[in-house]
Backbone as JSON, one array per atom type, in Angstrom:
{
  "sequence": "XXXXXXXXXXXXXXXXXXXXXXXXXXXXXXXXXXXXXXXXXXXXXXXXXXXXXXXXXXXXXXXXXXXXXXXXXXXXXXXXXXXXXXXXXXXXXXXXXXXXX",
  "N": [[-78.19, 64.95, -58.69], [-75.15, 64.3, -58.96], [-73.77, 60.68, -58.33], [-71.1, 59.2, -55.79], [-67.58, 57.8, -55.99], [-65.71, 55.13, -54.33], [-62.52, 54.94, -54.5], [-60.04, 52.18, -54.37], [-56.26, 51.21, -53.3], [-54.9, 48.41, -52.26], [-52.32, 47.09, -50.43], [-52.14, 43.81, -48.97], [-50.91, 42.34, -46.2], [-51.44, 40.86, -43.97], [-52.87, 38.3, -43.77], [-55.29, 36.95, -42.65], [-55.91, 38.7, -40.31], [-57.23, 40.9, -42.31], [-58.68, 39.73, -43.21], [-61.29, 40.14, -41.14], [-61.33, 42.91, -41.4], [-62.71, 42.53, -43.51], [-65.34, 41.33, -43.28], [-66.92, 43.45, -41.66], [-66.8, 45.87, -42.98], [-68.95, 45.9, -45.27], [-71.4, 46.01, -43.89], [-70.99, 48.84, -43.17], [-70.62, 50.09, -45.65], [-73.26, 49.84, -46.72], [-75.28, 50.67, -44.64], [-75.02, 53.68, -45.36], [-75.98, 53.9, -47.84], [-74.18, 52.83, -49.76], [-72.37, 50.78, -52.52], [-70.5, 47.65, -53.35], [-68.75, 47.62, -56.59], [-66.07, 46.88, -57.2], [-64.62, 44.29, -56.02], [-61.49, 43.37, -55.25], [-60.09, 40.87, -57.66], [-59.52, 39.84, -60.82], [-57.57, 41.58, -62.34], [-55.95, 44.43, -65.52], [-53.1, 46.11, -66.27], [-53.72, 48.57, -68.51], [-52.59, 50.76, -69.39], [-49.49, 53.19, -68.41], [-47.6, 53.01, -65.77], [-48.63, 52.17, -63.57], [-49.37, 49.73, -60.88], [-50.9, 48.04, -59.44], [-51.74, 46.45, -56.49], [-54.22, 45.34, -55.13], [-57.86, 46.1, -55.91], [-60.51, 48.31, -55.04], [-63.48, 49.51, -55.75], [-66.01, 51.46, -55.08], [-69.66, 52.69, -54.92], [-71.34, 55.53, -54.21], [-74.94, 57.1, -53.23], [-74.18, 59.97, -53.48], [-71.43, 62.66, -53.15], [-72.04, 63.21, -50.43], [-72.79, 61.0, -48.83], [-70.95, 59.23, -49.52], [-68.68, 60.32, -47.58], [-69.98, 60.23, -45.3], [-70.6, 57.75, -45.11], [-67.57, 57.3, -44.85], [-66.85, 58.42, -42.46], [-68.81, 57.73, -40.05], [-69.02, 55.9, -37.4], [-69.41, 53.17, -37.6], [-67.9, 52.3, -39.65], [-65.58, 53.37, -39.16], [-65.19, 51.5, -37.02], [-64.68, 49.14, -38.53], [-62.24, 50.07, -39.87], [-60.24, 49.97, -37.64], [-60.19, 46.91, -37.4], [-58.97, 46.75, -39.25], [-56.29, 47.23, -39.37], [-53.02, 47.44, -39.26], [-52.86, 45.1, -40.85], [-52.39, 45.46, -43.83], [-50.0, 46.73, -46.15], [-49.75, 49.12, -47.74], [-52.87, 50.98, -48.12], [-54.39, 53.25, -49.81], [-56.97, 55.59, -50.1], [-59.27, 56.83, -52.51], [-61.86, 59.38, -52.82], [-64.04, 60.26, -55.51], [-66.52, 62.69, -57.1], [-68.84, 61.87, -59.41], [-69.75, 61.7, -62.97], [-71.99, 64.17, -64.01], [-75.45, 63.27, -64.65], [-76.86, 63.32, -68.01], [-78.5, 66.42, -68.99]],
  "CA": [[-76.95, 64.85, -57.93], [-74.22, 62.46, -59.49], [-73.28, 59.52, -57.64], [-69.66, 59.15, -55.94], [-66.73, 56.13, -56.58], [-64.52, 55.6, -53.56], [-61.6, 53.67, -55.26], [-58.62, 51.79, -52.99], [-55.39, 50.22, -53.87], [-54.2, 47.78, -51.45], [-51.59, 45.76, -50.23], [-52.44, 43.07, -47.86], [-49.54, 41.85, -45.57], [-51.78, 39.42, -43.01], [-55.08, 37.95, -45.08], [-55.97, 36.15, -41.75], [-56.65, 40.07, -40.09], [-57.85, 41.37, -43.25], [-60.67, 39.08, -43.33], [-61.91, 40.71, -40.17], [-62.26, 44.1, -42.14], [-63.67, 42.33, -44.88], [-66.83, 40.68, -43.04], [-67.16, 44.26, -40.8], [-66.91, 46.96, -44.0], [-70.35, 45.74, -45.63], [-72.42, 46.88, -43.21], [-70.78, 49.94, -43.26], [-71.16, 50.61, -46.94], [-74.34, 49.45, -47.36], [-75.61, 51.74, -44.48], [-74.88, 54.65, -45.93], [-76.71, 53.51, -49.4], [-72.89, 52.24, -51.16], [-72.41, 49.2, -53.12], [-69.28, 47.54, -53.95], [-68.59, 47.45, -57.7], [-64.94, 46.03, -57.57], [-63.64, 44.11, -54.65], [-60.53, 42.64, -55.55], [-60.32, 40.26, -58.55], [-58.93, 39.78, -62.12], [-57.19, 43.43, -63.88], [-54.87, 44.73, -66.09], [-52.62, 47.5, -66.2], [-53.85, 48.73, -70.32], [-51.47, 52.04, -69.75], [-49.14, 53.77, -67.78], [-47.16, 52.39, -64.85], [-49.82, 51.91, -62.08], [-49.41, 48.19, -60.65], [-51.98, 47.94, -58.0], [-51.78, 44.9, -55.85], [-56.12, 44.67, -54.89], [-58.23, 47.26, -55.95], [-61.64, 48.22, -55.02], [-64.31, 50.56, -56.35], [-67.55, 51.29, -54.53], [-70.54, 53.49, -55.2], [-72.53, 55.72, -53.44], [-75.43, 57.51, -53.64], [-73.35, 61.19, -52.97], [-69.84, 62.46, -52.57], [-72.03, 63.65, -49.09], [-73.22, 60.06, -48.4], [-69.81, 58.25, -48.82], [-68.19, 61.24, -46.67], [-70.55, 59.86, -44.13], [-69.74, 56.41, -44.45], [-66.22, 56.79, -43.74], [-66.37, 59.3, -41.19], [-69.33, 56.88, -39.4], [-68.65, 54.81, -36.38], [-69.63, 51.95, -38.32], [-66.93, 52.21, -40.6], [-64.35, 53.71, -37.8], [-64.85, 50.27, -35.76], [-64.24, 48.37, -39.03], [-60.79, 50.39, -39.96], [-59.19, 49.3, -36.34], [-59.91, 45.67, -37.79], [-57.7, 46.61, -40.69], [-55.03, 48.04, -38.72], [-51.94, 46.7, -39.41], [-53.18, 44.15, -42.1], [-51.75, 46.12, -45.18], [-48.7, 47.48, -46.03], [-50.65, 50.19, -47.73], [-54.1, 51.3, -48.27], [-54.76, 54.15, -50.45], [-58.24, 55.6, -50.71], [-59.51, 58.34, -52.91], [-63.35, 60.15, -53.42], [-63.91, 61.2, -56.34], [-67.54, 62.68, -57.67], [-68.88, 61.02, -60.15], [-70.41, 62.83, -63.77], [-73.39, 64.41, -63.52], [-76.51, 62.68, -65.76], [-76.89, 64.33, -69.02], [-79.88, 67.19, -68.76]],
  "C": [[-76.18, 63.62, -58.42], [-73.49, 61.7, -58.41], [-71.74, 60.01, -57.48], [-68.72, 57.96, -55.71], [-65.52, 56.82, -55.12], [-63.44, 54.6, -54.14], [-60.61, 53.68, -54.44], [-57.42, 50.99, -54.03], [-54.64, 49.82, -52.39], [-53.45, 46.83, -51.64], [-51.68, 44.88, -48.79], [-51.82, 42.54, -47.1], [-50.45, 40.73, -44.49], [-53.5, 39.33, -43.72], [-55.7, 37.34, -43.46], [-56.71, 37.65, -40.88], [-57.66, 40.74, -40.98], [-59.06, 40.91, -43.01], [-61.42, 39.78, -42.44], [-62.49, 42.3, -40.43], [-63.01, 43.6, -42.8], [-65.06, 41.86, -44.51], [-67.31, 42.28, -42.0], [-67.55, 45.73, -41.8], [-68.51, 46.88, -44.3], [-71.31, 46.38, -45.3], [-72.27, 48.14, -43.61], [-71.16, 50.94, -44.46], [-72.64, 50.73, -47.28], [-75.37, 50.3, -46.17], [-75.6, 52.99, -44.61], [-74.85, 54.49, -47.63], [-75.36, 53.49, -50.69], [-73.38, 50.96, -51.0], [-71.12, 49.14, -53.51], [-69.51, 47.1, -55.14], [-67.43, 46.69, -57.96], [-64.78, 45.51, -55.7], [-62.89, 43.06, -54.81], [-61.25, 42.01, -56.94], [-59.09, 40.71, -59.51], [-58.88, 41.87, -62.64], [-55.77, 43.19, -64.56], [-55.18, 45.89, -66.64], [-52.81, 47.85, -67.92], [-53.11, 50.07, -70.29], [-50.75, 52.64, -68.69], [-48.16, 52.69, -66.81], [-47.92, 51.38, -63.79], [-49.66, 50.13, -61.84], [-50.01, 47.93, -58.94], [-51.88, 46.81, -57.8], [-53.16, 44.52, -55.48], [-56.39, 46.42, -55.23], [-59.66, 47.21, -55.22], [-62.28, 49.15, -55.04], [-65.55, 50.58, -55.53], [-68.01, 52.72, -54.85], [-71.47, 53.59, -54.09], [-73.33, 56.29, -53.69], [-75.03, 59.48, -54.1], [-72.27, 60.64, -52.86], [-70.38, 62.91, -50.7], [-71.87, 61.8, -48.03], [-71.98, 59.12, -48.38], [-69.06, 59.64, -48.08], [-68.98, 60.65, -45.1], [-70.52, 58.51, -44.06], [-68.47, 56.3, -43.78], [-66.41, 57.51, -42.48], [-67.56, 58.35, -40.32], [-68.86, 56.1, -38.12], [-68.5, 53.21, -36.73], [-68.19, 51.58, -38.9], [-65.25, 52.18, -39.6], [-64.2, 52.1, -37.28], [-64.38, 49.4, -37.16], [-62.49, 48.88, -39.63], [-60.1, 49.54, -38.97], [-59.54, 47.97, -36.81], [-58.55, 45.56, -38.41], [-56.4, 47.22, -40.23], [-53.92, 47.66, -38.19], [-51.8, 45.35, -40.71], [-52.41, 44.38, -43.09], [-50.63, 47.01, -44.98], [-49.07, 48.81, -46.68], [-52.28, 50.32, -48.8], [-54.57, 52.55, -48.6], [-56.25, 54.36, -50.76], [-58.73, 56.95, -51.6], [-60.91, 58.38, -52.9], [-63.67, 60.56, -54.05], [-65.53, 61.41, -57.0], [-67.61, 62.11, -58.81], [-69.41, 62.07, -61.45], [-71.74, 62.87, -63.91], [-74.3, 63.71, -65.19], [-76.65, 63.89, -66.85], [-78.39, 65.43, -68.71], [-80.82, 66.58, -69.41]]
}
């Protein structure tokens, strides 16, 4: 079963709220066996338009297992942290490719 990448592009409008997702998410991921791979930091745009203001990438073990992080309670109580923080918060799911045979 190949792993799945939930990738975000945000924009942060109050960092002093934000933070309050940011110490409340963790849990969330990390009970439902994700890891964050990007969270925020140093990029660049190498093609196209795209000018993401924060990004962040996380891995899970499944596209079932992050489906059940977000939809979680866990996760739910850490959204209403983030709610209003960002001007927007794009998330996508996307499976990941399966291991060679």
């Amino acid at each position: 079963m190949p792993a799945a990448y939930i990738i975000v592009d945000m924009k942060i409008t109050d960092a002093e709220q934000y933070k309050q997702y940011m110490a409340a998410a963790p849990a969330a991921v990390a009970a439902a066996g994700g890891e964050y791979l990007v969270r925020g930091g140093r990029f660049e745009t190498l093609e196209g338009n795209w000018q993401p203001a924060r990004l962040a990438m996380l891995r899970f073990p499944s596209f079932e297992a992050a489906k059940t992080f977000y939809d979680d309670e866990l996760y739910r109580a850490a959204r209403a942290k983030r709610s209003g923080a960002t001007e927007f918060f794009n998330m996508v799911l996307v499976e990941g490719a399966a291991p060679p045979a």
